[in-house]
N, C-alpha and C positions, 0 to 999 in steps of 0.2 A: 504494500500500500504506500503512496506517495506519503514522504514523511509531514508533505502542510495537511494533506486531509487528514490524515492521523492524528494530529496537534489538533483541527477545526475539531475534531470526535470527541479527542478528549476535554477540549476547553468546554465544551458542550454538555458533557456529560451523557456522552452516548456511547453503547456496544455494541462494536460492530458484529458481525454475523460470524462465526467459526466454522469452516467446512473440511477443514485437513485434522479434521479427528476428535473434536472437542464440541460435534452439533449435532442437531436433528438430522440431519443430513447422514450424519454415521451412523444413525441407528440405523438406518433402512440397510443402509452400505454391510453392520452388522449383519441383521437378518439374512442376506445374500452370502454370508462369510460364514456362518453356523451352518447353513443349509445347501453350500456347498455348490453355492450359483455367482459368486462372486468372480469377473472375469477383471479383467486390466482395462474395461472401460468403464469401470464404479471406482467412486470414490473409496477412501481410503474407512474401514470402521473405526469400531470407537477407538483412539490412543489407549485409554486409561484401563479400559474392562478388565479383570482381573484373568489371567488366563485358569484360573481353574474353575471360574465359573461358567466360562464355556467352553471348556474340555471337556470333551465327551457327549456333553450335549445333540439329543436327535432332534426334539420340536423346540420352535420358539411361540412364545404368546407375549405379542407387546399390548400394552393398555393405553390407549389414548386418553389422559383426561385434562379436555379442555380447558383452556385456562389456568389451570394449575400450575402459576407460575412460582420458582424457586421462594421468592421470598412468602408468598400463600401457604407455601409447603409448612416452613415452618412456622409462622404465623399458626397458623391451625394446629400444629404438635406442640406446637408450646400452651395453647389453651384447650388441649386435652380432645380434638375433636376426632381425631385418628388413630384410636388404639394399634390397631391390627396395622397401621401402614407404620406407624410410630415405632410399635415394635421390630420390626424391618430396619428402621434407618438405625435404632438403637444396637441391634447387631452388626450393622454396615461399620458402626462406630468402634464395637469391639474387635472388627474383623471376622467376623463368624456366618462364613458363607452368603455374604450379602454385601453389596457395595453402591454408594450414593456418591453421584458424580453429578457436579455443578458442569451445565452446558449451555449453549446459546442455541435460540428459533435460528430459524432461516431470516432473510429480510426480504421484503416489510412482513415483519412479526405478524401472521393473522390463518386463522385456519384452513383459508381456501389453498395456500402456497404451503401450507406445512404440509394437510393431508394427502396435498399432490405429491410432495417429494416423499414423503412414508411411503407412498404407493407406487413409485416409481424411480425411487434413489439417485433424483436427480433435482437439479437446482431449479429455483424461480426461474431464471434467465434461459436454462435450456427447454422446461414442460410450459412454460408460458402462461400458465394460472397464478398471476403476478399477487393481484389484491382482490381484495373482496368489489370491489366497484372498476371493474377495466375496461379502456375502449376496447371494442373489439371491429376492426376492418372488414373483419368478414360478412358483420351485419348491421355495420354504419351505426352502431349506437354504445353508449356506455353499458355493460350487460353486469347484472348481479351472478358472479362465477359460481357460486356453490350450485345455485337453480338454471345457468344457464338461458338468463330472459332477460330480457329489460328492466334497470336498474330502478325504474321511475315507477316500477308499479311490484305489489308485493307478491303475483300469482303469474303464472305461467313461464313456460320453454319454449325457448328457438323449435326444439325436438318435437314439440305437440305437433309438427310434420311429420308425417310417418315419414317423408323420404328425404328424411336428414338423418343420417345415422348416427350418434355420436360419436361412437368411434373415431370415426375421420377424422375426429379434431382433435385426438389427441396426437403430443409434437413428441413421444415418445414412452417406448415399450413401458408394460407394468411389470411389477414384479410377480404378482397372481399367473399374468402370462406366462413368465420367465418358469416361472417353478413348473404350469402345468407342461411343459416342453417336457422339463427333465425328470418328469414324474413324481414331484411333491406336490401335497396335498394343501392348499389354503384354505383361508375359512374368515369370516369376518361378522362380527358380532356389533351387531348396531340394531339401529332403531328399525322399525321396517317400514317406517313410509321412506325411507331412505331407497328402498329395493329396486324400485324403477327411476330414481334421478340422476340427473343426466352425470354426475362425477362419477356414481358407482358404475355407469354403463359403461363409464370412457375410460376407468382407471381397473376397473375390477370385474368385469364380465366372468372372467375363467376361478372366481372364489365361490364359494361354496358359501353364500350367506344364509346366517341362521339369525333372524328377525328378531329383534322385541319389543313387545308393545308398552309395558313399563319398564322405568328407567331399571328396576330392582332387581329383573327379568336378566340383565346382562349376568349377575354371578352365576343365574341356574346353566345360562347357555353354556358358560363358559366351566363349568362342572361337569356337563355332560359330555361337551368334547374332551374333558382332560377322560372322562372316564371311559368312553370311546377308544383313547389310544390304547394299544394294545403292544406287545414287548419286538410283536414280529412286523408292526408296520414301517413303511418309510415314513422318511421326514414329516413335519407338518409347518407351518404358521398360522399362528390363527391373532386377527387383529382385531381389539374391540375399543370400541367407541363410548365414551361418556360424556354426554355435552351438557348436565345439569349445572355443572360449576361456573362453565364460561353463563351463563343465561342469568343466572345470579348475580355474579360478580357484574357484570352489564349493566344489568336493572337495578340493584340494591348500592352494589361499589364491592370493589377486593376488601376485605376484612369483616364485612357485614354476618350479621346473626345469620342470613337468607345463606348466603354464601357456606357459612360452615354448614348450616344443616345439608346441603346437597354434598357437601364434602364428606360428611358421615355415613352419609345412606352410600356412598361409593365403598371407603371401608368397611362399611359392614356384606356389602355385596362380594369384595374383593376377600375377606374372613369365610364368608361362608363358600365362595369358590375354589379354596387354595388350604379349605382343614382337610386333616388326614393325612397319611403319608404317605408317597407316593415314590416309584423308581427314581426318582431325582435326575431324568436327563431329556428335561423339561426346562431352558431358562425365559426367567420371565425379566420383562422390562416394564416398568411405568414411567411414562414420562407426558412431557407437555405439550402442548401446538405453541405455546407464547404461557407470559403471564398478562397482568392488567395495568396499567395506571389508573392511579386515582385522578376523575376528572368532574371538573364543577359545571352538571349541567347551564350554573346562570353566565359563566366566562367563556359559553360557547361562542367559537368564532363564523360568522353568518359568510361564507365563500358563496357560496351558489347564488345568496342573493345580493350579492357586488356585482354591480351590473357595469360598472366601470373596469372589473377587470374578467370578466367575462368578454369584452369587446375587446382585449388585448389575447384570447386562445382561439386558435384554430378547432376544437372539438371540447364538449363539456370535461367539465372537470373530476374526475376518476379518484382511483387512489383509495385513500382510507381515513378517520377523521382524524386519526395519527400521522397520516403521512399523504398529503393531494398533491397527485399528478395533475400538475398544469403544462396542455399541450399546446404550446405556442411558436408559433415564427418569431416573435421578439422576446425572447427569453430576459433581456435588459431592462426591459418595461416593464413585465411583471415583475422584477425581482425587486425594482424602483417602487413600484406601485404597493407592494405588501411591505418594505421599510417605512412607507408614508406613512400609510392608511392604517398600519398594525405594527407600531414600534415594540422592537425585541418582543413580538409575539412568537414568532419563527423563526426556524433556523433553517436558511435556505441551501440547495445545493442545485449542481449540474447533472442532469440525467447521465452525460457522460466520463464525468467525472467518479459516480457513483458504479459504474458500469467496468470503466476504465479499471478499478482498485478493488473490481470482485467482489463487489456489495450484495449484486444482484446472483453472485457463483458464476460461473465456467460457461466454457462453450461458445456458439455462434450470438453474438448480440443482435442479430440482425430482429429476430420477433420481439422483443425485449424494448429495442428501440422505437418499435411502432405502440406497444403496450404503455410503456411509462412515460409520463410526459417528461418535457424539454426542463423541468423548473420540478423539484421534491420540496415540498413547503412542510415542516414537520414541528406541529406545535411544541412551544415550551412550556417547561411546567405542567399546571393542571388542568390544562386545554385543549378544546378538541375544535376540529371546523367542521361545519355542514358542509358534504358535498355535493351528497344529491336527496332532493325531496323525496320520498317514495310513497306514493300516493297524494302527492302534495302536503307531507305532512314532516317535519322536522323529530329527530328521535334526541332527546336527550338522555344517554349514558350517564352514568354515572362510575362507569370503568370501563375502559376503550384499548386499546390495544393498533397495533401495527408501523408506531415509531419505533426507534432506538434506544429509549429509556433504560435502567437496567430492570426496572420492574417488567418490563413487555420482553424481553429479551432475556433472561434468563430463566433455566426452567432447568426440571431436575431430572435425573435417571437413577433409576432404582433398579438395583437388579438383583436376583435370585435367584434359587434353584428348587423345585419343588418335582 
């Protein structure tokens, strides 16, 4: 990294993203490396993983849970919210087959670009499911990427055409593919209105998803495929999904009463998943998409309705309320115009600059560049900006995510043997 951006990150008090062994990024790289799929065009796995707890190792089970970022972790263990994960980190601390390792999201910190790279062991800048709100070219409008529709309204998909396949838009293999090739088993544990949207069409066709309708439902699933495995099968992964944490911490703020109680009902779901004892060549990981900043819905900052710098972008404004992609031919105007209008609100950067120094990961920038705007506007402090109405209606968070903060950017890994 150019040593002035480095200097601008840290005066800033920003983290940047880790992809050479120390990120989200390597878990997936991990998973590929236990399972015996990891070729010289994946990234490097975890640096730190302890090698005896994944020696010997046949299936993997990573847990998603949203939100849960590093410093939530222990927030929550220190006010007793976590028996069963607590006890985990507490042997991690003794050394006793269990190990917690401080890591960074991907950038910009936000679930649409972590889940993507879980699922496909590849950077923002190479799968191109950049932020939760991105232009997208192909269908001339800012598109909300989880749902794959139009950003300005809260229901439908490009895909409600039957003769759009989703498929074709993804910019690279999944791991679920990878494995069903060489004859491992996947499996992915989530919600099940999930089953037909268009990420799991694009990233995870060839997984073997097993549905659930309440949040609590993930432990049973995820008991019954541990109990499923048997001593003669091949490999497995199985991936599961917890979004109660992030949807709290959202609405309520990171630290909130709301917040731990959805932290609880995960440990107790994870206790009752993972009691008994079992062959032990089963590792498990939990870990984060991001964590949250605390952010003051009344110090929201209004971008979409700046109609003076809206007439300075070529295409509406994308990005995240952490972090707006503003796509402009005069990159100088608006950087002028948000010093004006919004002193030491932001901390501005260069799309290429950011690109340039492996912000966004590896590979061809070319999608990347049409994705991200010209100008990253990334609130300070405890502020967020509107960027796109959705239903014409402004969402005021109260914890937000997909800046550089270390609250949004650091998140944890837990790992085990069971």
């Amino acid at each position: 990294m150019p040593v002035a951006l480095a200097q601008r990150l840290r005066d800033e008090g920003l983290v940047p993203p880790d992809y050479e062994g120390h990120g989200l990024l390597n878990v997936a790289a991990t998973v590929l490396d236990v399972l015996g799929l990891r070729d010289g065009s994946d990234p490097p796995p975890l640096a730190d993983l302890d090698p005896a707890l994944r020696e010997g190792a046949r299936d993997v089970v990573l847990i998603l849970a949203d939100g849960l970022g590093w410093e939530q972790l222990h927030g929550l263990r220190s006010r007793g919210e976590l028996p069963f994960i607590g006890s985990l980190m507490a042997r991690a601390e003794r050394g006793e087959a269990a190990q917690l390792m401080r890591a960074t999201t991907i950038f910009p910190s936000t679930t649409t670009a972590a889940i993507t790279t879980l699922n496909t062991a590849r950077t923002p800048q190479e799968h191109g499911n950049i932020a939760y709100f991105t232009w997208l070219d192909e269908f001339g409008v800012v598109a909300q990427l989880l749902r794959w529709g139009p950003a300005v309204q809260r229901r439908g998909s490009f895909f409600e055409d039957a003769a759009l396949d989703p498929r074709t838009y993804a910019k690279v293999p999944s791991i679920h593919a990878r494995a069903f090739e060489r004859g491992a088993r996947t499996y992915i544990v989530e919600p099940e209105m999930f089953r037909d949207e268009a990420m799991t069409r694009m990233h995870a066709a060839e997984a073997d998803l097993r549905g659930y309708l309440l949040p609590s439902t993930l432990g049973v699933r995820l008991r019954e495929l541990l109990d499923e495995r048997s001593p003669g099968t091949g490999p497995a992964y199985v991936y599961a999904y917890w979004a109660a944490i992030d949807t709290a911490a959202h609405w309520y703020g990171p630290g909130s009463r709301e917040e731990a109680a959805e932290a609880a009902a995960l440990d107790l779901a994870l206790s009752r998943a993972f009691a008994g004892d079992r062959d032990g060549r089963t590792l498990v990981l939990l870990t984060a998409d991001h964590g949250h900043a605390l952010v003051d819905p009344a110090r929201l900052i209004d971008l979409e309705g700046d109609a003076e710098l809206r007439a300075l972008l070529r295409n509406p404004i994308a990005g995240e309320p952490r972090c707006a992609f503003l796509h402009t031919d005069r990159p100088d105007e608006v950087k002028r115009h948000l010093d004006e209008r919004y002193p030491e609100m932001f901390a501005l950067f260069d799309r290429d600059e950011l690109i340039a120094a492996g912000i966004f990961g590896r590979g061809d920038p070319s999608l990347a560049q049409r994705r991200i705007g010209e100008v990253c506007a990334i609130p300070r402090g405890d502020r967020g900006a509107t960027i796109v109405r959705v239903d014409g209606q402004v969402v005021r968070h109260r914890g937000s995510h997909g800046g550089m903060s270390p609250a949004e950017m650091l998140i944890p890994i837990l790992a085990w043997r069971v």
